[in-house]
C-alpha positions in Angstrom: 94.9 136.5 90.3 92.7 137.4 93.1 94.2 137.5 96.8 91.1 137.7 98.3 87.2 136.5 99.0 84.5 138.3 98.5 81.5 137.9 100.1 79.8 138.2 103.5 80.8 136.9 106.6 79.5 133.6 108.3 80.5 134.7 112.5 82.7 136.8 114.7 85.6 136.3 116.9 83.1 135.6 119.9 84.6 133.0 122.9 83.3 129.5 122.3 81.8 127.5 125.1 83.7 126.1 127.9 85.3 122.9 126.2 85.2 119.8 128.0 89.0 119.6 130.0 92.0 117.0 128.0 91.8 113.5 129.3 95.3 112.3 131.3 98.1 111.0 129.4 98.2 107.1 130.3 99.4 103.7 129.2 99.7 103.0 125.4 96.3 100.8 125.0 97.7 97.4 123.3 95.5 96.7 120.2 94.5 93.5 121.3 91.9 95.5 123.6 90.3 97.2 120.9 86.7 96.3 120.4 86.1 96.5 116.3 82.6 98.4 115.2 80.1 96.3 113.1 79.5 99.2 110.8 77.0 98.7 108.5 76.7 100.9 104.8 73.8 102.5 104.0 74.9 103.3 100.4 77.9 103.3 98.2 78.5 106.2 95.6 81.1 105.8 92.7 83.2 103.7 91.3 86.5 104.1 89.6 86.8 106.4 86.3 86.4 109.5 84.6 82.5 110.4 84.3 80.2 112.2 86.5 80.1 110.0 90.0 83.1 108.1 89.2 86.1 108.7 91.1 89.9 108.6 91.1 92.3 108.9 94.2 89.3 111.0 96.2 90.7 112.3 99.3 88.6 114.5 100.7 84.9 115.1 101.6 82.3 117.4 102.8 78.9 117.7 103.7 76.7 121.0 103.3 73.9 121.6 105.8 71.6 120.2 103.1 72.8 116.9 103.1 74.9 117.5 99.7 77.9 115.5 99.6 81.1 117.3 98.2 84.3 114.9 97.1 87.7 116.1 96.1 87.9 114.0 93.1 92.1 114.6 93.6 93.1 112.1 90.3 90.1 113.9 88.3 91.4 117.3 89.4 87.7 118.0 90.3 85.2 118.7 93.0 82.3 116.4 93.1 78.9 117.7 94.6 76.0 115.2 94.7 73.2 116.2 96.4 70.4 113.7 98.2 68.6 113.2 95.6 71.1 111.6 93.3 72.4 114.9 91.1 76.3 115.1 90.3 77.7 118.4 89.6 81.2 118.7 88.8 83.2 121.8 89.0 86.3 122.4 88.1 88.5 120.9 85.2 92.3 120.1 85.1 94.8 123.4 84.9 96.3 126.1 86.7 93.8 128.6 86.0 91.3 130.4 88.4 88.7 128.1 88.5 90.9 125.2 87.5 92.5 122.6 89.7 95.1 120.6 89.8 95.4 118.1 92.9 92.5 119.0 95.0 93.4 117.5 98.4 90.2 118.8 100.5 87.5 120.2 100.1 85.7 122.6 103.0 81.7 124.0 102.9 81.1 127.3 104.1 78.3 127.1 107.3 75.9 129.0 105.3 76.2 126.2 102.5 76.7 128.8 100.0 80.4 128.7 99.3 82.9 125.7 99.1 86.8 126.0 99.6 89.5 124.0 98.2 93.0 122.4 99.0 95.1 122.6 95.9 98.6 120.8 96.6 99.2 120.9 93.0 99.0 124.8 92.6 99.8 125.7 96.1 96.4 127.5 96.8 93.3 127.8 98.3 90.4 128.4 95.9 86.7 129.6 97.0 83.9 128.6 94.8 80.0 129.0 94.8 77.9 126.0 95.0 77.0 126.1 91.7 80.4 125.8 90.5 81.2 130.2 89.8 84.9 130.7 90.9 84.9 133.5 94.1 88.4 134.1 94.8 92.0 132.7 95.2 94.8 132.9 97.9 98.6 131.7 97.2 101.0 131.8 99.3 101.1 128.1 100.6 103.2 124.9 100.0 101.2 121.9 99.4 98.1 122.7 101.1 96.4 119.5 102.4 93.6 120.5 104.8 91.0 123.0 105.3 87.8 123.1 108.1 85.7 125.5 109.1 85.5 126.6 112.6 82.1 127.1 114.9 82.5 130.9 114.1 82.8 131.0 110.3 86.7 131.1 110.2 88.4 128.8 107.7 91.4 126.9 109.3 94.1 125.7 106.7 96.8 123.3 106.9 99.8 124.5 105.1 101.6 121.2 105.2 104.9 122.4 103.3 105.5 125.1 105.8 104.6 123.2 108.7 101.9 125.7 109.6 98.1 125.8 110.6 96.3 129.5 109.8 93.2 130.8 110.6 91.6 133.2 108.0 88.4 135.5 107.9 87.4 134.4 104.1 85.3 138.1 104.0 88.9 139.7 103.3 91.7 137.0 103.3 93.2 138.7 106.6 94.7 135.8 108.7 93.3 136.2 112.1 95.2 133.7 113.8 97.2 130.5 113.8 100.3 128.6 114.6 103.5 126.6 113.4 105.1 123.7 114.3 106.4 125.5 117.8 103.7 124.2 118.7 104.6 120.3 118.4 103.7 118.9 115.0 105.2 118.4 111.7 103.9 118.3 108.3 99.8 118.5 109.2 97.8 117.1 106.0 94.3 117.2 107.7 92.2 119.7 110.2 89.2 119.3 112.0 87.6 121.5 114.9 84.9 120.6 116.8 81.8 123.1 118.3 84.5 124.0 121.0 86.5 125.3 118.8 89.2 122.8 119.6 91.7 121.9 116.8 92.4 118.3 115.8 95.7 117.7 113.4 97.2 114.9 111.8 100.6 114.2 111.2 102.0 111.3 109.1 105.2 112.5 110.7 105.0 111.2 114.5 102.3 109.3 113.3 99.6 111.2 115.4 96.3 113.3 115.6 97.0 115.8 118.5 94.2 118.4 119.6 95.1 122.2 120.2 93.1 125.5 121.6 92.9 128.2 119.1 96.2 129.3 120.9 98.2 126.7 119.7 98.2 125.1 123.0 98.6 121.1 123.0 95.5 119.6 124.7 96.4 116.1 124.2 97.5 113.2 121.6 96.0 110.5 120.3 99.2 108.7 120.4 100.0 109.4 123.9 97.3 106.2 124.8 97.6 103.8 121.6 99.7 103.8 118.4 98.0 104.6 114.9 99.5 103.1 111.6 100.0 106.4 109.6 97.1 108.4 109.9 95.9 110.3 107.0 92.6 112.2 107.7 90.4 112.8 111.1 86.6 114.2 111.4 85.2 115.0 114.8 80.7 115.1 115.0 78.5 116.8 117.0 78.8 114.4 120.1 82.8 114.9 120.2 83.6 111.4 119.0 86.9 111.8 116.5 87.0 109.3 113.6 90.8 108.8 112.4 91.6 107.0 108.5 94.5 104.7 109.2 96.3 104.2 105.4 98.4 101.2 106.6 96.3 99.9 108.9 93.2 99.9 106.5 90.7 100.7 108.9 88.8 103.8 110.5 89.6 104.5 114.3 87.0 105.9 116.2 87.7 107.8 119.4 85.1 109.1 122.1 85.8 113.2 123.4 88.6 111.7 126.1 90.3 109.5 123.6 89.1 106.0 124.3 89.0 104.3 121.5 85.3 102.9 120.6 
């Protein structure tokens, strides 16, 4: 089985911009304050099932600098890519094989938009793929992977939820390059996001939290610290800093603004 990936390089190790400073640690916000979003869908893609745009248990998603959306189709041991105009591609079948999957918990697009990496709590791996479905490469090594991002300099970030671990990997050569554990204060992370300061957002079902790091493992400041989520399972962070948090038993997406307000 391969230990490594292949192919070129997306960045280099280069200092990000200054990041914005951590807001203070205050008063637990009681949720009666909270001002629900009128969201509005635009579209909705799937239903449940076995075909080509039908879905089972996703938990994961991705979108390539083309617009393309990429699900981790967990329950269909798949990856689902549908691009804007309407095309399904799906990649992947159930197994244990290279360029099989088995539990696909997230799913990661390179910045280039060429490559796609996968979360495989089922096999305990991390498989790279081509966007049009060729396998490129496998790393082991992991217990129950749950979350993988990409960083603003082409590094993959994993979340090694068994061993209670985030690591940082160039995905030219599968040489970590940097990383933490949970020293650093969290348990069990099952989802990563880092945002164009290169700042690290984890969730943990354990503590019930999503707490933001430097690339040093150094705590900038917790979600939890100002209000109480009902077990998150998944964050994103966009382009203007505002952090969106899946709450399972609350049924609901939090949104957050940079200084953790919530929105």
């Amino acid at each position: 089985m391969p230990d490594r990936f292949d192919f070129l390089e997306f960045g280099d190790d280069k200092p990000a911009a200054t990041a914005p400073p951590p807001p203070p640690v205050g008063t637990i916000e009681p949720e009666q304050s909270w001002k629900p979003l009128k969201l509005r869908a635009i579209e909705v893609i799937g239903d449940p099932g076995t075909g080509a745009g039908q879905f089972s248990l996703p938990t994961g998603i991705a979108v390539d600098q083309f617009g393309s959306l990429y699900v981790a189709d967990s329950n269909n041991h798949r990856i689902q890519r549908i691009t804007t105009s309407g095309d399904v591609y799906c990649i992947g079948k159930p197994g244990t094989a290279v360029g099989e999957m088995w539990q696909p918990q997230s799913v990661a697009v390179s910045p280039n938009g060429e490559f796609f990496f996968v979360a495989e709590a089922g096999t305990n791996r991390v498989q790279c793929f081509r966007f049009t479905g060729q396998s490129k490469g496998t790393v082991t090594g992991f217990k129950n992977p749950m979350g993988v991002a990409f960083d603003p300099e082409g590094r993959l970030w994993i979340a090694d939820t068994g061993n209670g671990r985030l690591l940082r990997m160039n995905v030219q050569n599968g040489q970590y390059v940097g990383g933490f554990d949970h020293k650093a204060g969290f348990q069990r992370p099952i989802s990563i996001a880092v945002d164009r300061f290169r700042q690290i957002y984890v969730t943990c079902t354990t503590g019930q939290n999503v707490i933001k790091f430097d690339t040093q493992g150094r705590k900038l400041s917790s979600l939890a610290d100002r209000r109480k989520l009902a077990f998150p399972t998944s964050c994103a962070v966009d382009a203007m800093g505002r952090v969106y948090v899946v709450e399972s038993e609350a049924n609901r997406l939090h949104v957050f603004d940079h200084e953790g307000n919530s929105l």
